[in-house]
C-alpha positions in Angstrom: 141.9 86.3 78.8 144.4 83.5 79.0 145.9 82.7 82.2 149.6 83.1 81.5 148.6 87.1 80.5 146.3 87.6 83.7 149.4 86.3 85.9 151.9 88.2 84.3 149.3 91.7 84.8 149.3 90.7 88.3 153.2 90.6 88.6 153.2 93.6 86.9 150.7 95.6 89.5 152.9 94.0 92.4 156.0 95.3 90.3 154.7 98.9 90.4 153.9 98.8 93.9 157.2 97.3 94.8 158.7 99.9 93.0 156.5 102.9 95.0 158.1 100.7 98.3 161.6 100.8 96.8 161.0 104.2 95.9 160.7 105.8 99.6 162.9 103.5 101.5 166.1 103.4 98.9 165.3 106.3 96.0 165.3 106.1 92.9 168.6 103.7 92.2 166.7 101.2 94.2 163.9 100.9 91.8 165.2 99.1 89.1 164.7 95.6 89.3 161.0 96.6 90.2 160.7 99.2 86.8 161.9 96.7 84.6 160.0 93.7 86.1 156.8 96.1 85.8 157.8 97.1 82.6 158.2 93.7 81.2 155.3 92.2 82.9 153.0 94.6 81.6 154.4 94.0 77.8 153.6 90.3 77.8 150.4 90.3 80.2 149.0 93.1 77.9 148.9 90.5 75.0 145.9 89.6 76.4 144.0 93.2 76.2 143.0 94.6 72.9 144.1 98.3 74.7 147.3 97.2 75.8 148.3 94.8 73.2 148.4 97.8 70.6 151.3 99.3 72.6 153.4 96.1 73.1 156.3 97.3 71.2 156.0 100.6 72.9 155.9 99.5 76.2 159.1 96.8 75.1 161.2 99.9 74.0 160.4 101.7 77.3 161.7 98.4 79.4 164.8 98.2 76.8 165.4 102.1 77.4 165.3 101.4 81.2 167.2 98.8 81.8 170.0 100.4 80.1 169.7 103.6 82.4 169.3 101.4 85.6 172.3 99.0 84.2 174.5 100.8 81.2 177.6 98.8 82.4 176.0 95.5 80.7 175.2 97.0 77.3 178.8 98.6 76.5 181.1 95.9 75.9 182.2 91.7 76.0 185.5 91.2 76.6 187.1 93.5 74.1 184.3 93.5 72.1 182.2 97.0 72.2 178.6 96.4 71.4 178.2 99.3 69.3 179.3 97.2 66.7 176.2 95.7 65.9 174.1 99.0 65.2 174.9 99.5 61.9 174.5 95.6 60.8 171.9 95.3 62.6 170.2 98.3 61.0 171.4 97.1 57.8 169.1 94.1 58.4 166.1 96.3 59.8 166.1 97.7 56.4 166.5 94.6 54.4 163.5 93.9 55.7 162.2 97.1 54.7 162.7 96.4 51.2 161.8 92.9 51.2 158.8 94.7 51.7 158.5 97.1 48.3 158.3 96.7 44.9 159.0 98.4 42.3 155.3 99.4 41.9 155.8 101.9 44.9 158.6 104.0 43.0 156.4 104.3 40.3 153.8 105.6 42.1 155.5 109.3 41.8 154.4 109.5 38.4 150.8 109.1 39.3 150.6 111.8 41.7 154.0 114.2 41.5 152.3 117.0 43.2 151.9 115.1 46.4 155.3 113.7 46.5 156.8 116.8 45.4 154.9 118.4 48.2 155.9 115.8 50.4 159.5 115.6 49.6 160.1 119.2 50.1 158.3 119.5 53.1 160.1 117.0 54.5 163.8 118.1 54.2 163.0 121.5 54.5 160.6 121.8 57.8 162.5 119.1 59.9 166.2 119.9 59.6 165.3 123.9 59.9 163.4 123.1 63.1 165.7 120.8 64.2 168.9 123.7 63.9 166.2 126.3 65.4 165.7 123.9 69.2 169.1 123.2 68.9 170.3 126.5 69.0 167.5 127.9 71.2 167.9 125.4 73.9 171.9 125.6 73.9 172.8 122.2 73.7 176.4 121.0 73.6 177.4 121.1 70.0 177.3 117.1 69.1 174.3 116.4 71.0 172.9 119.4 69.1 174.3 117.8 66.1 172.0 115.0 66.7 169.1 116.6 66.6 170.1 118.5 62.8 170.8 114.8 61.8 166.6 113.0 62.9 165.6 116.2 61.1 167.9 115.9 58.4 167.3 112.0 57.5 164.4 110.4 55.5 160.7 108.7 56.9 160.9 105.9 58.6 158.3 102.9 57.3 156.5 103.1 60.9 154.6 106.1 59.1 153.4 103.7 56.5 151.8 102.2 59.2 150.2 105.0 61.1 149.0 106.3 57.4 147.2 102.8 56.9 145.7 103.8 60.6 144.7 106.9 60.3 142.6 106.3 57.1 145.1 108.7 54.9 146.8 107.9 51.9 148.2 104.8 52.2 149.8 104.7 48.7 151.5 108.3 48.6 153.1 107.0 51.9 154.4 104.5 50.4 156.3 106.4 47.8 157.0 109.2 50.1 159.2 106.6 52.0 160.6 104.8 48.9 162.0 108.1 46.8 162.7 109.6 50.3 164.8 106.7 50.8 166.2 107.2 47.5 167.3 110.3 47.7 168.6 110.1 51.3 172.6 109.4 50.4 172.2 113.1 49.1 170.1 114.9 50.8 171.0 113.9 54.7 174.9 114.6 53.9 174.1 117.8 52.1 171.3 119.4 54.8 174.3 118.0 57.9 177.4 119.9 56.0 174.9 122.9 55.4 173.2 122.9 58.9 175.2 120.8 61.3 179.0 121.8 60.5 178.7 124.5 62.7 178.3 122.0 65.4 180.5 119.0 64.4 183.2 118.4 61.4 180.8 117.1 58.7 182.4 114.9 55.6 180.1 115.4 52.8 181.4 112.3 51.2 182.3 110.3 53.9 178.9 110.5 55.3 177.2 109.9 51.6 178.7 106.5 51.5 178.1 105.3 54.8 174.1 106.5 54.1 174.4 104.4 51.0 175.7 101.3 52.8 173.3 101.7 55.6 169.6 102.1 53.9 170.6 102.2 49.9 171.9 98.7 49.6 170.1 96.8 51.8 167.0 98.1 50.5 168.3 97.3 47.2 168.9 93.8 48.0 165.8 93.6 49.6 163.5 93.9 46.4 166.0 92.5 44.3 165.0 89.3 47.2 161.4 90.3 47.1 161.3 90.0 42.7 163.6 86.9 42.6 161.1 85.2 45.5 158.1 86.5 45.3 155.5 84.4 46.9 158.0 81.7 47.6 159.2 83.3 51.3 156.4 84.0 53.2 158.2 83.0 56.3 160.7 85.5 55.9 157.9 88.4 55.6 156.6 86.9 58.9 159.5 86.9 60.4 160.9 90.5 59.6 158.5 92.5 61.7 159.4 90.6 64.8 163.5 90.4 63.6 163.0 94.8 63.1 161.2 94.9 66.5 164.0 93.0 68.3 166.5 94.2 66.3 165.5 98.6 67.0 165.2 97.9 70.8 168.4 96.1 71.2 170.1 99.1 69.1 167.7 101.3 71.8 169.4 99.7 74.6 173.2 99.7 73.6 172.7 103.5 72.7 170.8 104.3 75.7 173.7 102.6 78.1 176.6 103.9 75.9 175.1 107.5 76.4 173.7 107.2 79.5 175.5 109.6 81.8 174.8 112.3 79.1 171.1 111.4 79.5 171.0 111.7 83.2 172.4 115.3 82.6 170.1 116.8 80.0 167.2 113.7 79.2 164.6 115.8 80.5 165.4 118.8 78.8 165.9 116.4 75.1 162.8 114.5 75.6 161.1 118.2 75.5 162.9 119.2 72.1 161.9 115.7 71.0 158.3 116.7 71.9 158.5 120.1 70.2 160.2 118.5 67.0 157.5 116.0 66.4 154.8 118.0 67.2 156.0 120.7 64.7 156.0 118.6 62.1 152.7 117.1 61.6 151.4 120.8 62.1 153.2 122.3 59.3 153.4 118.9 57.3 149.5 119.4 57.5 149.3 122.5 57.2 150.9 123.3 54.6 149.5 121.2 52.7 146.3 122.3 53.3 147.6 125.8 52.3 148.3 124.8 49.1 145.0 122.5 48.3 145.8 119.5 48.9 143.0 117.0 49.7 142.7 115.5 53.7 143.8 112.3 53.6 147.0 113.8 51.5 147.8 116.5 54.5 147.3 113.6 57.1 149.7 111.7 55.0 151.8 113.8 54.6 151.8 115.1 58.1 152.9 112.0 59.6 155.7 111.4 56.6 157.4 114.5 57.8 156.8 114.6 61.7 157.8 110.5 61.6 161.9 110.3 61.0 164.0 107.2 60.5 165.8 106.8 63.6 167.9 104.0 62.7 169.4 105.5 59.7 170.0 108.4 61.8 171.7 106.3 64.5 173.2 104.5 62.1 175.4 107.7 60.9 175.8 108.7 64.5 177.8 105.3 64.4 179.7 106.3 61.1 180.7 109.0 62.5 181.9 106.9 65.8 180.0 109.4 68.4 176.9 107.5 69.1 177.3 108.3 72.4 176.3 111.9 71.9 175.1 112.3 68.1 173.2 109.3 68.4 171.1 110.3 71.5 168.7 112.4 70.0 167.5 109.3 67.6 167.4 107.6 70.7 164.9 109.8 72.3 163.3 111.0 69.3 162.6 107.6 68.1 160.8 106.1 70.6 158.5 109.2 70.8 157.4 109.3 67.6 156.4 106.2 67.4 154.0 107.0 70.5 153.0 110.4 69.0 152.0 109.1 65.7 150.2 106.3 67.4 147.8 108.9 69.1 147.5 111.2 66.3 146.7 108.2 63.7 144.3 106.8 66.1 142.3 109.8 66.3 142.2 110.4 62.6 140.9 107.3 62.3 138.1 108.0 64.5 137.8 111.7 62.0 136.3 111.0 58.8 138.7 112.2 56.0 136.2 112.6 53.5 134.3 115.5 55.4 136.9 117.6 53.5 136.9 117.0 50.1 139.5 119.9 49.3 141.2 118.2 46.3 139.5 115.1 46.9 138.7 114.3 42.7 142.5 115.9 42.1 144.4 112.5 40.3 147.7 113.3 41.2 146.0 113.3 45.4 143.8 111.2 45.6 144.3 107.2 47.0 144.6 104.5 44.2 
């Protein structure tokens, strides 16, 4: 291990314990130099373990989510410039990236295996926004904080479940084109599920909301593989640079959210991060499940699984903007988020240690299997 990491682990144990001081003499309030110092310490010293260094992000999106809570007043405005005027570009540039990233080889893979994307595609905006409305009403949340939590079950997959497919052994290439017709269809389906599902909550403009989805995932993607066609092979350094640009760019969106909403946080956080919990975990059961019911072959249900239980939360905070009430709406993508990305790093992770071909349910189907 490299110095610079070791000395930064050691800040970060003295942080903690700081904190545990800070803790008994002053409460809570007084902690948060120390919780963000630890926080921060522990991101960059755990470069230097293999463990640790697989939940850098993570552990960054927990230190940008806390020092908004310890320190909201920095993250709302400059002057008379409000910060939450850079969600949507930057969003817009997370998913730039994004399709700098396809080709046109992954919309085509629908027509080698429908039944799996079909599957997927339904299961997707049918199980997420219904069990989204069912916590929402259950837990009687106020109506545009439940709103928010219709709209991250109402939106498409995020790429991050690309990755945790490639992880958990599953089917890397039907997650692939899960996320690109998903995508596709998105400027319907999320404005059609939130007029059907979330009006009762919040005034929803079918249209209005259709063309803001468009101008916040549709075109950017667009331009991105229109990018990735015209330089192919001839950018690497932008396809270097776009994971670290989409890392920074979703934890500074984290942060201006987190302190814009913050007092409505304090007041209910526990009781949201629970329904985010819930949410999640519903999906990838009945995402798998499902599947399974209907003979689909393993590493198709794990796929799928994490296509539905994994939402895009930066489309979906990304409307919350449209609709100017990020502050409320946008809070569930802000918890949600975060938490998936933790979930579906667990559950990959231990697929990976399952082997998928002990079930070979479908396994020779063409239309399932991996290509």
């Amino acid at each position: 291990m490299r110095p610079l990491y070791r000395y930064f682990l050691v800040l970060a144990a003295l942080c903690a314990l700081g904190a545990i001081v800070l803790l008994i003499l002053g409460g809570l309030a007084a902690t948060g130099p120390a919780v963000v110092g630890f926080l921060v310490s522990l991101a960059i010293g755990g470069l230097g373990v293999p463990r640790l260094r697989q939940l850098a992000f993570t552990i960054w999106i927990f230190a940008s989510v806390a020092v908004a809570m310890y320190y909201p007043q920095y993250f709302l405005r400059a002057g008379d410039f409000e910060f939450t005027r850079l969600i949507v570009p930057l969003i817009q540039i997370i998913m730039f990236g994004m399709g700098t990233a396809m080709s046109l080889k992954d919309f085509a893979g629908v027509v080698k295996m429908p039944k799996g994307v079909f599957v997927g595609l339904t299961c997707q905006f049918t199980i997420m926004p219904l069990v989204g409305l069912s916590l929402a009403s259950i837990f009687g949340f106020p109506a545009e904080i439940a709103a928010g939590i219709v709209l991250i079950g109402s939106v498409s997959g995020g790429v991050a479940s690309n990755v945790m497919a490639y992880i958990a052994k599953a089917n890397l290439a039907l997650s692939i084109t899960m996320t690109a017709i998903a995508t596709l269809v998105a400027p319907l389906m999320t404005p059609l599920l939130m007029r059907l599902l979330a009006n009762q909550f919040v005034p929803i403009d079918f249209v209005s909301m259709m063309i803001s989805v468009a101008k916040i995932v549709l075109v950017p993607i667009v331009l991105g593989l229109l990018f990735n066609k015209i330089m192919h092979g001839r950018a690497q350094w932008l396809h270097r640079a776009m994971p670290l640009v989409s890392m920074t760019g979703i934890a500074v969106v984290l942060t201006i959210i987190v302190g814009s909403g913050r007092d409505a946080l304090l007041d209910i956080g526990l009781l949201l991060f629970f329904a985010a919990i819930m949410h999640n975990a519903i999906g990838y059961v009945l995402g798998y499940w499902g599947c399974r019911l209907i003979g689909l072959d393993e590493q198709s249900c794990r796929t799928i699984s994490l296509e539905v239980g994994m939402q895009n939360g930066g489309l979906a905070t990304g409307i919350a903007v449209e609709m100017g009430k990020v502050a409320t709406v946008g809070l569930a993508p802000a918890i949600f988020g975060p938490w998936m990305n933790i979930s579906g790093s667990a559950l990959a992770n231990w697929w990976r240690r399952t082997d998928a071909s002990a079930d070979k349910a479908g396994a020779d189907d063409p239309e399932t299997s991996d290509t």
